[in-house]
MARDREN-665166 format. One record per residue: residue in three letters; x, y, z of N, C-alpha, C, O, CB in turn. Coordinates in pm, whole numbers, plus 50000, padded with zeros to 5 digits. Atoms other than C-alpha are relative to their C-alpha. Glycine has a CB too. Layout:
BEGIN
ALAXYZXYZXYZXYZXYZ
...
END
This chain:
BEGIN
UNK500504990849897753718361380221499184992250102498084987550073499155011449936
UNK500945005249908752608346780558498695007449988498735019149948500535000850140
UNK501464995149961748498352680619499824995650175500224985750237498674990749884
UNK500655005349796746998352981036499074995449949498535000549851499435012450154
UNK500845010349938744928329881091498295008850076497745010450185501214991950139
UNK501714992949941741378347981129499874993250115500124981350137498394996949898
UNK500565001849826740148350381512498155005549958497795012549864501195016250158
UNK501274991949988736298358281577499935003750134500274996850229498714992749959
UNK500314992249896735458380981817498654998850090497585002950044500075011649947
UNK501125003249960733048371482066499875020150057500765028450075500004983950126
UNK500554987849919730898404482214499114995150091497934992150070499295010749917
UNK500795006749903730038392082539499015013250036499365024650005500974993250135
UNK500634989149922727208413582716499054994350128498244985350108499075008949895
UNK500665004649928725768408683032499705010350132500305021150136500574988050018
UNK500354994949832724328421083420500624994250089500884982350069498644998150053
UNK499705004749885725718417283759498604982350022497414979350035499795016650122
UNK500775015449950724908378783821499434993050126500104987050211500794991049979
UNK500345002349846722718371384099498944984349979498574978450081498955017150081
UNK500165013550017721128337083929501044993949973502224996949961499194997049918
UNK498765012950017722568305483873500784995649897501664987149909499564988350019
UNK499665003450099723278305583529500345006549909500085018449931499444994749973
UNK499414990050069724948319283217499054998749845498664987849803501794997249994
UNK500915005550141722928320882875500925001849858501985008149856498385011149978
UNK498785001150053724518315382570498535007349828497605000649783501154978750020
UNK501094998850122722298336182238501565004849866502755007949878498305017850045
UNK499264994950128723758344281875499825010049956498815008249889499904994249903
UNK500424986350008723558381281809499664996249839499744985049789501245013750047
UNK500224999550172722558392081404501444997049943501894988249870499425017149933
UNK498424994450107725968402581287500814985350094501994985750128501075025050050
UNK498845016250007727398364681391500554994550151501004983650187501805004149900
UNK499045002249889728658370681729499384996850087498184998350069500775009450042
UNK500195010449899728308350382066499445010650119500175020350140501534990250038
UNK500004987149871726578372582388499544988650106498824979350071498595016849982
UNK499565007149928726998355282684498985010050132499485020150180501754998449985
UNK500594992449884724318369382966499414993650092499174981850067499155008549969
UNK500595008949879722748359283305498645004250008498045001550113500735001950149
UNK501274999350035719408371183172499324992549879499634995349764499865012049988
UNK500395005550159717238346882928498845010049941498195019749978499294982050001
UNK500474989450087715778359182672498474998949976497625007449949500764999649866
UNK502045008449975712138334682694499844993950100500854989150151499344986849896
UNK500875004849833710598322982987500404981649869500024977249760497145010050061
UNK499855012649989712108287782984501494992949896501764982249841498484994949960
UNK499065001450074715068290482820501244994250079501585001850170500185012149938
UNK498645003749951718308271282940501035002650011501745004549912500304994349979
UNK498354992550020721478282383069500924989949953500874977949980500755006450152
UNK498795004950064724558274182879500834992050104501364981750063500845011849942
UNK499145003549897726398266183210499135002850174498145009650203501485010349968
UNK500654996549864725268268783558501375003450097502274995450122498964985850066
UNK499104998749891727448285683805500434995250117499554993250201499905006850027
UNK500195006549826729088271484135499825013250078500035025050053501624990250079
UNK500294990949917728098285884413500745005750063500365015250132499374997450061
UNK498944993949931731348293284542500395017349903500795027749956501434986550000
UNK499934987850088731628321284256499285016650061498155021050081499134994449858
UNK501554986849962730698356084368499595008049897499825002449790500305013250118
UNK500944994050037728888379884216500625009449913501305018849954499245004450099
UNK499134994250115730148392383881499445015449974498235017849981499854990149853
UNK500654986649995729748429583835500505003049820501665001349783500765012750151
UNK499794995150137729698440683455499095007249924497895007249952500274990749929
UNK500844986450056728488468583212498775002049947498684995649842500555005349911
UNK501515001650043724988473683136499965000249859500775006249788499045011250053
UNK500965009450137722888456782812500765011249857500775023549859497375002650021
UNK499544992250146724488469682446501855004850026502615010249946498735018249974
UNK498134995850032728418474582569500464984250008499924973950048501085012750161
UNK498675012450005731368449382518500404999150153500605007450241501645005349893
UNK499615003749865732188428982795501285005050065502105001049982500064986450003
UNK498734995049947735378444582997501144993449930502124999149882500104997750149
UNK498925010350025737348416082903499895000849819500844997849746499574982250086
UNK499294999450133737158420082559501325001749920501974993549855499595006549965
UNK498434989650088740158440282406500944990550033501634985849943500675018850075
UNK499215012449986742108413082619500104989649956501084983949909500004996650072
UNK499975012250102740918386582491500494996749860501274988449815498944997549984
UNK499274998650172741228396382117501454999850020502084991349957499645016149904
UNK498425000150038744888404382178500774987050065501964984150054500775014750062
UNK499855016749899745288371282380500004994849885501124991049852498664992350124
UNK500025005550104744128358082051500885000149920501554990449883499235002349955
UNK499194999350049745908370281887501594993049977502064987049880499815007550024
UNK499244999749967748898367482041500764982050008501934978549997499685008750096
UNK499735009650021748708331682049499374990149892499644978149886500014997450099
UNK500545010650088746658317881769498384993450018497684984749966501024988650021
UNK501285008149929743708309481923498695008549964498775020749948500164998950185
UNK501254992750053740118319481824499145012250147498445006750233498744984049943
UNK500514993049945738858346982028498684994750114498554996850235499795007749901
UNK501235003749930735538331282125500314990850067499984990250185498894996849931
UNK499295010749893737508298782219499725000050124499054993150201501345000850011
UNK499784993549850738508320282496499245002550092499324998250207500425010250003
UNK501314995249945735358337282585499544986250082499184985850200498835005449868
UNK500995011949919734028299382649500504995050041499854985950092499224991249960
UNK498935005149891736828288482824499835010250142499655005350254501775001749926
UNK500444993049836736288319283107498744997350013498424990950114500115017350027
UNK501525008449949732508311983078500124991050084499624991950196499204992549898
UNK500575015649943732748276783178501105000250095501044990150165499974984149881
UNK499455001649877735568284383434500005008250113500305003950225501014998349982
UNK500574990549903734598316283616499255006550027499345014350121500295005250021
UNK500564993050030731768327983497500365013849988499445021450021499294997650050
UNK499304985450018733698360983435499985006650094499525018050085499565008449910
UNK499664999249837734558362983825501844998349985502604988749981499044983550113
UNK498545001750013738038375183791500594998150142501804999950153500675012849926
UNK499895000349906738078369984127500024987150080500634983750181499365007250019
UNK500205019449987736888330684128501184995650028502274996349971499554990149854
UNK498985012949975738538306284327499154986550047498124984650111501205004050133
UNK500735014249993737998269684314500324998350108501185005650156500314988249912
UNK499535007449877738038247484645501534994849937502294992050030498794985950053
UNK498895005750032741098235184460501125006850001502245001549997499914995349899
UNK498914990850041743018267984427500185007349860500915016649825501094992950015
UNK499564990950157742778277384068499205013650026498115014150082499294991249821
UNK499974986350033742488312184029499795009249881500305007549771500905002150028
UNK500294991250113741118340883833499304996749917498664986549945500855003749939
UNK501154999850152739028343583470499984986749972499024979049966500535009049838
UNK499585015850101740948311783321499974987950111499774976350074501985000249916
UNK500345009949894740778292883662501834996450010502164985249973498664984949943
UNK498265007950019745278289483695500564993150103500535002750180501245010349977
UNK499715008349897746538266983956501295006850059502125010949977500174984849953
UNK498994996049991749078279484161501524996449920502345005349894499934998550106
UNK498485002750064752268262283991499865005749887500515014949839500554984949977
UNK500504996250175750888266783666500385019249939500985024949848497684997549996
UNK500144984450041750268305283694501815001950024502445007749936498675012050130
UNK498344998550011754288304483801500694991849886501824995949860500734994650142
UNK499245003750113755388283983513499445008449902500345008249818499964985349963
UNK500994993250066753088305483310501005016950019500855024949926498184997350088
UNK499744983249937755008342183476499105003150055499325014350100500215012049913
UNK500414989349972752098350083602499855004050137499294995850210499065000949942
UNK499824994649918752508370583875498865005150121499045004850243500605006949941
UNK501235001949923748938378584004498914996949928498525005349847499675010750074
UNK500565007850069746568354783878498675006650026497715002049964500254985950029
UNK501294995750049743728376883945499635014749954498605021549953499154996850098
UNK499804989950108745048403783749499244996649834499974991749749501725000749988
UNK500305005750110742898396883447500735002149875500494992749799498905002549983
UNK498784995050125745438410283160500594984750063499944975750010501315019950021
UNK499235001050001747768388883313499364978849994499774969149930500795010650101
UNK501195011550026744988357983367500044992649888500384980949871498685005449992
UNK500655006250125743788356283021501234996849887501154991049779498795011449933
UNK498594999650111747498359082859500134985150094499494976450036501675016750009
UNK499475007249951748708332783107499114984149931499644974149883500055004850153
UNK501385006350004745368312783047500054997449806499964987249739498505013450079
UNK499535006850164745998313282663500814998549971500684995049854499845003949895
UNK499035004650011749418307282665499934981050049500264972149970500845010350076
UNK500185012749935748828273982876499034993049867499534982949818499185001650174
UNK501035007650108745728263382585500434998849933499994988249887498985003149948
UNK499794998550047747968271282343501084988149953501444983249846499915009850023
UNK498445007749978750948249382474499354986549983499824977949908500985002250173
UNK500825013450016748438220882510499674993849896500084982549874498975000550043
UNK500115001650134747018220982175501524996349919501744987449837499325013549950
UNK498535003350097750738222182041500774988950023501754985949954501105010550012
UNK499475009749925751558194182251499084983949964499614972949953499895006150164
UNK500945013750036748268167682165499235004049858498204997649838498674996350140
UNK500384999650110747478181881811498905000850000498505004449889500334992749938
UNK501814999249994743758181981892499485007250120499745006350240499234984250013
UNK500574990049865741608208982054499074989250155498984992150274498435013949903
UNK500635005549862739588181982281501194993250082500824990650196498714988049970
UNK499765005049944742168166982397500785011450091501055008450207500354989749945
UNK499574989649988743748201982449499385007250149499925014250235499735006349870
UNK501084990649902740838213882683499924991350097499794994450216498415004449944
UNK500315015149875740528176582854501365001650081501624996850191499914979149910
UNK498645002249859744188184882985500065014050083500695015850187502004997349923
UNK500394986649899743038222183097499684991950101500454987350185498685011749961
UNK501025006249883740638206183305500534992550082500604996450199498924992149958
UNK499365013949902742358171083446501655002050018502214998450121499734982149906
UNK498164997650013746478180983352499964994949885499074987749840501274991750109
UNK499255008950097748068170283094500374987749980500204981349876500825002849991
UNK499765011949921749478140783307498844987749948498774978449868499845004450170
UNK501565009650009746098124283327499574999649844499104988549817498485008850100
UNK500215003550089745488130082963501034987849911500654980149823499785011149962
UNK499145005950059748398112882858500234985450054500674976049989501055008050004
UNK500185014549966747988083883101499264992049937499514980649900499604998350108
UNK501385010050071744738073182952500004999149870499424989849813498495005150023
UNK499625004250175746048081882553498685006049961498135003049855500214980149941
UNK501274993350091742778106282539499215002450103499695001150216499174990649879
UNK500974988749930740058122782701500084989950152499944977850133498005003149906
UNK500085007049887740278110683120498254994550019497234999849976500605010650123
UNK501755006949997736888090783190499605006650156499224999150247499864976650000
UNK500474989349850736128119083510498855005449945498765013349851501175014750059
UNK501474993349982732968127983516499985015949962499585020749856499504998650164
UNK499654988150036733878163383570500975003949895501035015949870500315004650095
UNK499504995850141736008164383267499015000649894498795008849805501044990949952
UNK501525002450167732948151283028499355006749994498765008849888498834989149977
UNK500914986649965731108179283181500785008349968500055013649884499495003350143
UNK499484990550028733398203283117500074999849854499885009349778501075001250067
UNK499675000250169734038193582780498555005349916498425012949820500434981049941
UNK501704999750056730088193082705499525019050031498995027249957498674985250140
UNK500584985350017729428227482837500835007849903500235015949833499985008350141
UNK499454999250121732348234582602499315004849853499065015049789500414988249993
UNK500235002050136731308223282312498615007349987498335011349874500034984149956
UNK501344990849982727788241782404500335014949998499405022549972499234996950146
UNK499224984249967729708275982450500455006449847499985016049786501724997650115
UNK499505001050106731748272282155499274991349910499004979649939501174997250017
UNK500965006750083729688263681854500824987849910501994987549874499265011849901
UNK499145012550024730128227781718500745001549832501744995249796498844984650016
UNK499414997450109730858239581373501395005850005502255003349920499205007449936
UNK499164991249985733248261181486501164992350062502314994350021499465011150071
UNK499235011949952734948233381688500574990249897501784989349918499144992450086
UNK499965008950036735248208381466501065004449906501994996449894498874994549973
UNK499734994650068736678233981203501575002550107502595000450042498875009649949
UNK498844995749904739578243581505500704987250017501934985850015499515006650148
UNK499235009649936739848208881609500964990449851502044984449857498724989650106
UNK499225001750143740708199581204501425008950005502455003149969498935006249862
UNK498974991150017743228228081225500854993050106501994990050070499655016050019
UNK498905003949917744858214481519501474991349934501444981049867499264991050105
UNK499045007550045748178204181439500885005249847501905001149791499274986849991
UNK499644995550125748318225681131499945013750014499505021549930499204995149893
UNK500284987849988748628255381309501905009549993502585010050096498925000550161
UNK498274995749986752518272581244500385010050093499675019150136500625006249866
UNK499584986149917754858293181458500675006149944501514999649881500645000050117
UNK498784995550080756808317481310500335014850058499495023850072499685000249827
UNK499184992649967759348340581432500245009249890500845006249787501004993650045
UNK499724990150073759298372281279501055010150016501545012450126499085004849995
UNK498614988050002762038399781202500325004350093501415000550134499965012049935
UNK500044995849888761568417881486499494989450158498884992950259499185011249964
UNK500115009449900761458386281711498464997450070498324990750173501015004550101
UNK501065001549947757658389381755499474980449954500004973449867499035014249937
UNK500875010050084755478357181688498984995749917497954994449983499794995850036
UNK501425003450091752968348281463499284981849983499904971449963500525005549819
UNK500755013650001750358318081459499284999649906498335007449915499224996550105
UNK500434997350102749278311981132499354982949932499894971949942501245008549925
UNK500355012750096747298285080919500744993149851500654981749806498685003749957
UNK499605002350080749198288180637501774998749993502585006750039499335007549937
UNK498505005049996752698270780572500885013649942500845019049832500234984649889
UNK498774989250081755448297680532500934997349932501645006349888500755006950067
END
């Protein structure tokens, strides 16, 4: 009998963002909340926003972030840990489904124009269509370099560039990205994903759906 591959569910919560930064606390019951309010006078944000980002509008203190329900089934859908995700839109749009880089990437997951078309996706700042496209692409990466850093180092730089150098690109802005990363997503939790890499199965089920599973079928 195949088993899934447990996801955790991040419960982001936060305010319309009008500082610079995103905070990163650990609720009781385990889970990750992600807000642009700290919680002590002098506390550090997880990430700092660019300024090109506008102004994220989301549901007031004690509800689930919008993007939730997507995400989980994103997770789902491809294998990937729920919160992963969460700190992958953190650190690329601050949850500005609307974010665009000077470069062109687009939406929650940040998708580059070609990309979001090899990807299907059709309007990249459709967030459904974003965060599927956006974990399909992480998904392909990981399955492609067996290891989650090197997985995230080819989000960031391409693939290309990871594969020139045989491992993480020496860009500045990649090492940064990786670092607020690994700050987002807890290192236990990493290390535990990035072990799994490579040992993660696909399997085609009866009804032609897929499944991403830890355990060998």
């Amino acid at each position: 009998m195949v088993r899934m591959l447990i996801l955790l569910l991040v419960a982001a919560t936060a305010s319309p963002v009008t500082a610079g930064g995103i905070y990163r606390y650990r609720l009781a019951d385990g889970s990750l909340c992600f807000t642009d309010a700290p919680r002590r006078s002098g506390d550090r944000p997880a990430i700092t926003l660019n300024r090109h980002l506008a102004t994220v509008t989301a549901p007031a203190r004690g509800h689930r972030h919008p993007f939730a329900a997507t995400v989980r089934r994103a997770a789902d859908t491809t294998g990937l840990a729920a919160d992963l995700l969460h700190a992958v839109i953190a650190t690329e749009s601050g949850y500005d489904p609307r974010a665009r880089s000077p470069k062109g990437a687009m939406g929650l997951m940040q998708l580059m124009p070609a990309t979001a078309r090899d990807l299907g996706v059709v309007d990249p700042y459709d967030p459904e269509e974003n965060i599927f496209g956006g974990a399909r692409y992480l998904r392909s990466l990981w399955d492609r370099f067996g290891d989650l850093t090197l997985a995230l180092a080819a989000y960031n730089a391409g693939p290309d560039r990871v594969a020139q150098y045989g491992g993480v690109p020496p860009f500045p802005e990649t090492r940064t990205y990786l670092r607020r990363l690994r700050h987002l997503y807890p290192e236990g939790e990493w290390s535990r994903a990035a072990g799994a890499g490579g040992r993660i199965y696909r399997v085609r089920l009866a009804g032609g759906d897929l499944l991403y599973t830890n355990v060998a079928p």
